[in-house]
C-alpha positions in Angstrom: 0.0 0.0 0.0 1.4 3.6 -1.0 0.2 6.3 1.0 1.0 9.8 -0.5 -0.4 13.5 1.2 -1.2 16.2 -1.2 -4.5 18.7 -1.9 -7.3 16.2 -3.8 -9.5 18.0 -6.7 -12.5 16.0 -6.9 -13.9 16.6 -10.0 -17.5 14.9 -8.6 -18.2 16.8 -5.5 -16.4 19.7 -7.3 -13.9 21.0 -4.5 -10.3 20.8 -3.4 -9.2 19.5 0.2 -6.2 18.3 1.7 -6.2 14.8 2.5 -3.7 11.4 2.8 -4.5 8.7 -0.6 -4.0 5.3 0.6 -4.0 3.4 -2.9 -2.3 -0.2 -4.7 -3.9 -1.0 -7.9 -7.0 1.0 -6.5 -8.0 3.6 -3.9 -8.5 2.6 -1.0 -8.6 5.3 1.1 -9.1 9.3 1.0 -8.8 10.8 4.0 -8.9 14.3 4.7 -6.4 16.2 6.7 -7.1 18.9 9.4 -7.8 22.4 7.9 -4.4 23.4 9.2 -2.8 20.9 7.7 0.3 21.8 4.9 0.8 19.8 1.7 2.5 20.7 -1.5 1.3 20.2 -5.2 -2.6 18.9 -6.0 -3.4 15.2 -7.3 -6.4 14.9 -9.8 -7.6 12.6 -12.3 -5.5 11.8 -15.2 -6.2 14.3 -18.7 -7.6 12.6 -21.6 -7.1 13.6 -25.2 -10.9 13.1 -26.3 -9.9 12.4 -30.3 -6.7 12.3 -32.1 -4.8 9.9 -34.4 -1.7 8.8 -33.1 -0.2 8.7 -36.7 0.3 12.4 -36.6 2.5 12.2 -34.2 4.7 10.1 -36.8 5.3 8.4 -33.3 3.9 4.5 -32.5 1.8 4.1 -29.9 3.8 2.6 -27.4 5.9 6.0 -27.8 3.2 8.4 -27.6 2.7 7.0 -24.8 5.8 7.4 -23.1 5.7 11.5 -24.2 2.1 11.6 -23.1 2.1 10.6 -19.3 4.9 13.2 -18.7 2.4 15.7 -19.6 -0.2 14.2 -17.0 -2.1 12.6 -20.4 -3.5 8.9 -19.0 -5.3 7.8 -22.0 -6.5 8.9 -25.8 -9.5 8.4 -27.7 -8.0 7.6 -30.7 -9.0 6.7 -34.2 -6.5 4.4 -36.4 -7.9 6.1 -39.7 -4.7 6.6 -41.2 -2.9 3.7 -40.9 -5.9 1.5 -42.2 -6.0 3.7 -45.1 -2.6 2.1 -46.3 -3.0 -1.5 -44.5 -6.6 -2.1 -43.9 -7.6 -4.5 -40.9 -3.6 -5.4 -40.4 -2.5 -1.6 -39.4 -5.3 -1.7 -36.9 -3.7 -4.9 -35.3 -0.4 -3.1 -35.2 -1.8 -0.4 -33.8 -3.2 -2.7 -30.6 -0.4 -4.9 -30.2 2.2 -2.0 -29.9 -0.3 0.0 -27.6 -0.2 -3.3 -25.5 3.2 -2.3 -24.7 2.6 1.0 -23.2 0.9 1.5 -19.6 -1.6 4.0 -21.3 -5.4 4.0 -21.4 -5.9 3.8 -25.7 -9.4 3.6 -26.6 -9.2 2.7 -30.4 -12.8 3.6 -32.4 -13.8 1.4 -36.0 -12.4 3.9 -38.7 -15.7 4.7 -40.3 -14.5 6.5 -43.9 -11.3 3.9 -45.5 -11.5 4.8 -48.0 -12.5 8.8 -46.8 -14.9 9.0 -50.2 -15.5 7.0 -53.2 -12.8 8.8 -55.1 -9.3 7.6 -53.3 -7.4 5.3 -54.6 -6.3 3.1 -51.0 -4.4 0.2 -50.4 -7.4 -1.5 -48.3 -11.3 -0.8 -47.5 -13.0 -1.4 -44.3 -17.1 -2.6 -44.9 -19.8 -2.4 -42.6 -19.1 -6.2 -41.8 -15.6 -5.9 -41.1 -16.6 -3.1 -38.4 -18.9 -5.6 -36.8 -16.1 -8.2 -36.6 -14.2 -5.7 -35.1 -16.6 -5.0 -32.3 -17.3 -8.5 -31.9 -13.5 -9.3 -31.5 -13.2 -6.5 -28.8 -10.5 -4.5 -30.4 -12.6 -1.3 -30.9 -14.7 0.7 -28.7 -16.3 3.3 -30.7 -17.1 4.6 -34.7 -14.6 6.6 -35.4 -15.5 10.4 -36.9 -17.8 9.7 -40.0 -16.1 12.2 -42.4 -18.2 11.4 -45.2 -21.3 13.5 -44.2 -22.8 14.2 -47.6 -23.2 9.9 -47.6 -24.4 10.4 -44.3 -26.9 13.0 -45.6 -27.9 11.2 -48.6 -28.5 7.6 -46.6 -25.8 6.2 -48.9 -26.5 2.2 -48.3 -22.9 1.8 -46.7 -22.2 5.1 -44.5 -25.8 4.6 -43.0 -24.7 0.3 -42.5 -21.2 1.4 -40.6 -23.5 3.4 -38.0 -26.2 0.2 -37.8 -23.0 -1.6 -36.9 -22.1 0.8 -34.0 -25.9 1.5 -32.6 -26.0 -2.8 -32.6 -23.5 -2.7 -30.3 -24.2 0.3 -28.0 -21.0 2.2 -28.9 -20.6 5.7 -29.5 -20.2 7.7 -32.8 -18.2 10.0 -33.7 -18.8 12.9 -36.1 -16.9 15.3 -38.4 -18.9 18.1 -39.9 -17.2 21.0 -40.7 -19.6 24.1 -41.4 -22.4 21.8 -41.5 -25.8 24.1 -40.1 -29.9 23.8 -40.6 -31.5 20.8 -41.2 -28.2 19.0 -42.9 -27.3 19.8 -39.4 -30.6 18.2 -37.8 -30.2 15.0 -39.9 -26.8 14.4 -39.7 -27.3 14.3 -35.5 -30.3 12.1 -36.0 -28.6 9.5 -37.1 -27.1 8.9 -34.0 -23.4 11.2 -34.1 -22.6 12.3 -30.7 -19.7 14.1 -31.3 -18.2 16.9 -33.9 -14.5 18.3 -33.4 -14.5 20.6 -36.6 -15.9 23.4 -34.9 -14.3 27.0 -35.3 -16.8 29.5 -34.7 -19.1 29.6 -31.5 -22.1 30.1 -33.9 -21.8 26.5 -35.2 -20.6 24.7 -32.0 -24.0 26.0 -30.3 -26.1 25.1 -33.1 -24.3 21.5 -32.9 -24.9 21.7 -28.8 -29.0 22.3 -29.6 -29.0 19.2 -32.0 -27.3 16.4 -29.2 -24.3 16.8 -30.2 -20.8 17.6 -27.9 -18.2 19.6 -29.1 -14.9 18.4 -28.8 -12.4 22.1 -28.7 -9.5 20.8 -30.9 -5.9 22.1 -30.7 -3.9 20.6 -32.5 0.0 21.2 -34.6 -2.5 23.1 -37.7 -5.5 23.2 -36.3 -6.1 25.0 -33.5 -10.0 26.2 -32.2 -9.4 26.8 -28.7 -9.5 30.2 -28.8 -12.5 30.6 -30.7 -14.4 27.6 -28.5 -13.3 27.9 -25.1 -16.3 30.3 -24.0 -18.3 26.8 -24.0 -16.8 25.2 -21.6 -18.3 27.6 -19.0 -21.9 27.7 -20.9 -22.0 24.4 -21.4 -19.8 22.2 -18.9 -21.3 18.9 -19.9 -21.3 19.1 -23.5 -17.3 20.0 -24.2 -14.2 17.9 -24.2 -10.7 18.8 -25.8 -8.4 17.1 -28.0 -5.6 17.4 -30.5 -7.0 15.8 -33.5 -3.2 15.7 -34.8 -0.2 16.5 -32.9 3.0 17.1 -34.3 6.0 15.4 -32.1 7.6 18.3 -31.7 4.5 19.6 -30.2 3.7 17.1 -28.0 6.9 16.9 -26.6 6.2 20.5 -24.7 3.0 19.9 -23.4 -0.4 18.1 -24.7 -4.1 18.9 -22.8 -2.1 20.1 -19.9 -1.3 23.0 -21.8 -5.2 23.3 -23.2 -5.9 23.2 -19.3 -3.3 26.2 -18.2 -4.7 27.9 -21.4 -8.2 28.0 -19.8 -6.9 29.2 -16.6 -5.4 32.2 -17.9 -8.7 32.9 -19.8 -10.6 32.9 -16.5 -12.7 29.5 -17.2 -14.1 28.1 -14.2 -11.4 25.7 -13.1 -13.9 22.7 -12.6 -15.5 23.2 -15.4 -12.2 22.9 -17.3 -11.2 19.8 -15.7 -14.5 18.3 -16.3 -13.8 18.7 -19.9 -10.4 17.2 -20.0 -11.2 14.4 -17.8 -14.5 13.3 -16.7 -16.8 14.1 -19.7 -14.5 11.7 -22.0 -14.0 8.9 -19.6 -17.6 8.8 -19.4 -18.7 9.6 -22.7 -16.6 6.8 -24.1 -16.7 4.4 -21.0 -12.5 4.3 -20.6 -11.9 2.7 -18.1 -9.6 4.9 -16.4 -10.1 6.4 -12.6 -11.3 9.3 -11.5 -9.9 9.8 -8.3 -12.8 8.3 -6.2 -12.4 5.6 -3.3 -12.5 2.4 -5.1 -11.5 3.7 -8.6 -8.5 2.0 -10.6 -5.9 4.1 -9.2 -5.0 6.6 -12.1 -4.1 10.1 -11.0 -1.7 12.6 -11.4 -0.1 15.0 -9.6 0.9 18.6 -10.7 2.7 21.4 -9.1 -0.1 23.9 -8.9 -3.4 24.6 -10.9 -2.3 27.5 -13.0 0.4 25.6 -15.0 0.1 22.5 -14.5 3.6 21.2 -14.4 3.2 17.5 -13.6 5.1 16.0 -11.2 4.0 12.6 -11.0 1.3 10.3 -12.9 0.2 7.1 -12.2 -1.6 4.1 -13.5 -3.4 1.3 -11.6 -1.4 2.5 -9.0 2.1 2.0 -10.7 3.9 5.6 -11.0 4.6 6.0 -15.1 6.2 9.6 -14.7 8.0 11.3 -12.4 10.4 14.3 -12.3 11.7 14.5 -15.8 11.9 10.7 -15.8 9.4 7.9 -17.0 9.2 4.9 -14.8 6.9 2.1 -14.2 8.5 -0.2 -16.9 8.4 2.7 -19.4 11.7 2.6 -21.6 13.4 4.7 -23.3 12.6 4.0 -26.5 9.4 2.3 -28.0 9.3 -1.5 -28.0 7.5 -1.5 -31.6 7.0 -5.0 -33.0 9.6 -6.0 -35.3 9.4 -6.1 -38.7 7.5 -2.6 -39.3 4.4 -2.8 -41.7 4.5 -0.5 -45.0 2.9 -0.5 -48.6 4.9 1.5 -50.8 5.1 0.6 -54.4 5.8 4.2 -55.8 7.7 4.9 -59.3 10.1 7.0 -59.8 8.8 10.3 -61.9 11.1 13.2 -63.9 10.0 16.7 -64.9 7.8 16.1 -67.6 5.5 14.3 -65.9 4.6 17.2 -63.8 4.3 19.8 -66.7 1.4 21.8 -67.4 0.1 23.4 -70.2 -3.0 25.8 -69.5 -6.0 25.1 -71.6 -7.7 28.3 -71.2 -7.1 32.0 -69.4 -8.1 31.3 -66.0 -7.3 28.5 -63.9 -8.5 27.5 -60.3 -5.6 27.6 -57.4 -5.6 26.3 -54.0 -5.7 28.8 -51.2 -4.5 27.5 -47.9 -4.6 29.1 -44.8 -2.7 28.9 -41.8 -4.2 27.6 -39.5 -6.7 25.5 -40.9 -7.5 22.6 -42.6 -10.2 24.7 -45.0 -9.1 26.1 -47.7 -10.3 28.2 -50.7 -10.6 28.5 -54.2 -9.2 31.2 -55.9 -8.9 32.4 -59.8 -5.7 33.6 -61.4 -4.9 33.9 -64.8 -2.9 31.4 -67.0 -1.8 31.9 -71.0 -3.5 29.5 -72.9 -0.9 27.3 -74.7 1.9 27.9 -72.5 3.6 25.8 -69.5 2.3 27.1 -66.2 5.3 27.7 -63.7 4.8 28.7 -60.4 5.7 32.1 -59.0 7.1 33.1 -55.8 6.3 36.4 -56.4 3.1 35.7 -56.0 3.1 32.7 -54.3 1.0 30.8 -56.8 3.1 27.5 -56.2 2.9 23.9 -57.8 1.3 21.3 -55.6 1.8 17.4 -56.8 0.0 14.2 -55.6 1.6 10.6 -56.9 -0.1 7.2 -56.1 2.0 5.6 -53.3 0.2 2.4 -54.4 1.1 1.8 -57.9 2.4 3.5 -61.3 0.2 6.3 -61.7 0.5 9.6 -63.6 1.1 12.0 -61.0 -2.2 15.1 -60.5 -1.1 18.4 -60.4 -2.3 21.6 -59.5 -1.5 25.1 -58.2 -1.7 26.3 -54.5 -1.3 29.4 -52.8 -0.1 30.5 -48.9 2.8 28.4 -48.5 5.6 31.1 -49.1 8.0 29.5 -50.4 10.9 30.8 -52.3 12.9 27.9 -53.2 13.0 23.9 -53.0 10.2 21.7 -52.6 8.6 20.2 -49.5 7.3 16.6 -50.1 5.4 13.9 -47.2 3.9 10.9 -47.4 1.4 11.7 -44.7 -1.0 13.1 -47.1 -4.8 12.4 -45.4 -6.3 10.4 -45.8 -4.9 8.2 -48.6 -1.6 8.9 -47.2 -0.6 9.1 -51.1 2.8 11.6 -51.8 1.9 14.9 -51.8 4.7 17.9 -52.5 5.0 21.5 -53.1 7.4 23.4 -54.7 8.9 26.5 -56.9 10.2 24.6 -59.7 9.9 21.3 -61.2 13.8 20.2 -61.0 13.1 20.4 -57.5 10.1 18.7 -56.9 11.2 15.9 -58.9 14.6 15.4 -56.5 12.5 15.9 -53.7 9.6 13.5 -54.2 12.4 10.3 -56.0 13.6 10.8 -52.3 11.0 10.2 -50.3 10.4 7.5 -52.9 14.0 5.9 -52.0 12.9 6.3 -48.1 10.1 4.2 -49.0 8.3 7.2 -46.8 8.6 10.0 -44.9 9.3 14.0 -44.8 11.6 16.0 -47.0 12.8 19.6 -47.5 14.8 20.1 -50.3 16.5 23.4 -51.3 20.0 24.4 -53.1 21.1 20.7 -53.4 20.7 20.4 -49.8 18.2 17.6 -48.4 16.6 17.7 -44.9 14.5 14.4 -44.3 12.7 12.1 -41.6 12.6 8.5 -42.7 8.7 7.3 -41.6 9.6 3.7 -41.7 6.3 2.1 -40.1 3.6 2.6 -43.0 5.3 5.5 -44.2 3.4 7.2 -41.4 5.2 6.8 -37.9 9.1 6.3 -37.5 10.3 3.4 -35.0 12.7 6.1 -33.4 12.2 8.1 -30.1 10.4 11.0 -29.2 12.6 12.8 -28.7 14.8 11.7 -32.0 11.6 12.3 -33.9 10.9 15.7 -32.5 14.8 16.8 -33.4 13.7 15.6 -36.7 10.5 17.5 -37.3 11.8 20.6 -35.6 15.0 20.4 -38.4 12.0 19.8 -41.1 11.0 22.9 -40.2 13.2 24.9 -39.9 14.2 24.0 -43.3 10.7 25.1 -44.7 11.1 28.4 -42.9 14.9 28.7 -44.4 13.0 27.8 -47.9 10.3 31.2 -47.2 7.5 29.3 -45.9 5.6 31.4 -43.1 3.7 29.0 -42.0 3.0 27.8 -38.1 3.0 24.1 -39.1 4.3 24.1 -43.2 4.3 19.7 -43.3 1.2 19.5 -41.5 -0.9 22.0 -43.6 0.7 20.1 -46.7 -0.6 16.8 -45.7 -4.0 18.2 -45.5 -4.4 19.5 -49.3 -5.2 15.8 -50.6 -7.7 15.6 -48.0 -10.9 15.3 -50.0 -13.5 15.6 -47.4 -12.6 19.4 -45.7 -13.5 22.2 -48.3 -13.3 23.8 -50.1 -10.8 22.6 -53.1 -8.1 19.9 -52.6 -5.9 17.9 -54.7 -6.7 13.9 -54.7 -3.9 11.7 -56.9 -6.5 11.4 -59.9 -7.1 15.5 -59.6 -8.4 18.4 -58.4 -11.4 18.1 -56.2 -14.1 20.4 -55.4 -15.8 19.1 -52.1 -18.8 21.6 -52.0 -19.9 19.8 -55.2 -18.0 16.3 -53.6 -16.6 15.4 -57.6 -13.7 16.5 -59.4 -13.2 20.0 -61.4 -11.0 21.2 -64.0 -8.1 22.5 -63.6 -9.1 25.4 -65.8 -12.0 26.8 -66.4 
């Protein structure tokens, strides 16, 4: 039995006392200490990142996990989307069998959308019957975000089948609706979603709160809504969570919903509240079996210095300390015990120059806006001469943006996108949602081609690529999540970009915006590997017009 005095925040009877916590796997004891009793530092219930896809984090599981519980994170809802898209039912089992490895909470969810829409080309497919299997089998806990709202919308046979398969079970289901209001809205809940983390005005997160649905406040390495969304968490206490959605290594190695929490703080939120959102709501929204700092719970707390920054000192799990001081513990290594032999589909050909030329068909052509920030974009319309090669411009940062099958031989699609900055090089990544195909941009074709036969050598990964000098990070499981450390990955990443910013680019997160523009579900115009894709009209579009 470990006995350990500190000031208890219990989240349930919503205040803060000093007390002694007698616990082994469980607690067995809280008992509170005279009023003018001293203690140091506060213990509470472990945070929980309410949605996020541990592929983002180009980290596996087992080392997310290691990173995570330093911040005071005990578990993740987390959704294996990405690396099903390239490995179907077998990336999902890679997924669980590294987790294993990790004392972590994981909840995985059924990826509902592999492919994301009709029009990817994918490696695998998950059906409505192989998402019942799942569920049978125990390996899943929830439908993952149904991105494909318009088949949602229109009762498409097989969207509407996938959440059948989840209501037969009693599991929960996630949604992903960006900008999605009225009665789309209206039917879209009815069908049973619970949850929409694409949020980024207050407008739509209230209209989503009205129909059912809770609003997870995502802040993640490009998208990030907190600011916008954190007035609900004092409105509605009940009805918001926070997550990450994607998370950047670099990112998560200085701080995760901890920082989310200390965030709130300085806005003034209601510190209860706050904690409710990062803790409680999720556990019980998705049934994780994780405690909550209650007499007979599994004995998963943390503890932290104070509750304005939330520097954690400690965590624990089933009563085992994971994290403490600076150091993991508890079993925790330093480096990720990934299962040997690391999965990957990668049959990529080699491409040169012309293969990416384009000629311009008319005066006007449509261009790819991003936006920092964001994973929407917009369309704009700039003017081409008809006949002629169109090259990108730095000037005016109208850039050319390239998407090759990872799969198989394949022409390459290109197109022309705007907000990246660059000045030289190209960047290239095979994280490219949700197909995970190679997607690039660059300021000439010489140097897209170098850059993209690279990442074609490393059978996956990140690349800058600038003045004959070439910055990469080798992504060696699935082309998605490197077998390397944290903290080697984060070195990495952070050199990545660095490079990008050397090469002009102003954005906060340059690889992570990049592997968002073949991501054919978020509008409003993005670049799939058979071309460009208007997702207001869900079908493909010219080039020019």
């Amino acid at each position: 039995m470990t006995t350990i005095q500190t000031n208890i925040v219990d989240l349930i009877q919503k205040k803060i006392f000093p007390a002694k916590i007698s616990f082994d796997t469980h607690i067995r004891q809280i008992e509170p200490l005279p009023g003018t009793a001293t203690v140091s530092a506060f213990a509470l219930p472990g945070f929980v990142d309410a949605h996020v896809h541990i592929e983002s984090s180009m980290l596996s599981p087992a080392e997310f996990a290691r990173m995570a519980v330093r911040q005071g994170s005990l578990a993740a809802v987390t959704d294996p989307h990405e690396i099903t898209n390239v490995l179907g039912i077998a990336g999902i089992d890679f997924m669980i069998d590294d987790a294993a490895h990790a004392p972590f909470r994981f909840v995985f969810g059924a990826p509902s959308c592999v492919p994301a829409t009709p029009f990817d080309t994918i490696k695998a497919s998950l059906t409505a019957e192989d998402i019942d299997q799942l569920f049978c089998d125990g390996k899943v806990s929830y439908l993952s975000e149904m991105m494909n709202f318009p088949g949602v919308l229109h009762r498409v046979p097989e969207v509407m089948a996938k959440i059948a398969v989840a209501q037969k079970h009693n599991k929960p289901i996630d949604g992903h609706a960006p900008g999605l209001t009225g009665d789309a809205l209206q039917q879209y809940a009815q069908t049973g979603i619970t949850t929409d983390h694409e949020c980024t005005t207050l407008k739509e997160a209230e209209e989503k709160i009205r129909a059912g649905m809770k609003i997870l406040i995502r802040e993640g390495s490009a998208a990030k809504d907190f600011e916008n969304l954190h007035p609900l968490i004092n409105q509605y206490p009940d009805m918001v969570m926070l997550c990450t959605d994607d998370l950047h290594p670099d990112d998560l190695l200085r701080g995760h919903i901890n920082t989310l929490v200390a965030k709130g703080i300085e806005k003034g939120l209601d510190l209860f509240s706050l904690l409710r959102a990062a803790t409680l709501n999720p556990v019980r929204h998705y049934q994780i079996n994780l405690g909550l700092l209650q007499v007979g719970d599994s004995a998963d707390f943390i503890v932290v210095d104070d509750l304005k920054k939330f520097a954690v000192r400690q965590s624990f799990l089933q009563g085992v300390e994971v994290f403490n001081d600076g150091k993991n513990r508890g079993g925790v290594s330093a480096t990720s015990p990934v299962l040997s032999g690391y999965p990957n589909s990668f049959n990529a050909s080699k491409i040169t120059a012309s293969d990416i030329e384009v000629i311009a068909t008319s005066e006007q052509m449509k261009v790819i806006q991003a936006i920092d920030g964001e994973l929407l974009t917009k369309q704009l319309l700039c003017p081409a001469t008809k006949g002629l090669p169109v090259v990108p411009n730095t000037e005016t940062d109208i850039l050319k943006i390239v998407v090759l099958n990872r799969y198989g031989l394949a022409k390459p699609a290109v197109a022309f996108i705007h907000g990246f900055g660059l000045k030289q090089g190209a960047l290239v990544s095979t994280v490219a949602h949700d197909s995970h195909h190679i997607v690039a941009v660059g300021c000439d074709d010489a140097a897209l081609v170098e850059a993209i036969n690279h990442v074609i050598d490393l059978k996956g990964g990140l690349v800058a690529y600038s003045d004959g000098m070439m910055t990469d990070l080798q992504l060696d499981i699935a082309g998605l999540m490197s077998s390397a450390s944290g903290e080697e990955v984060a070195r990495g990443y952070e050199n990545l970009n660095k490079a990008a910013s050397r090469m002009g680019s102003t954005l906060h997160a340059p690889f992570m915006t990049l592997a968002f523009m073949a991501l054919l579900v978020i509008p409003e115009l993005k670049l799939g590997d058979k071309g460009l894709f208007d997702v207001r009209q869900f079908s493909w579009t010219e080039l020019f017009s």
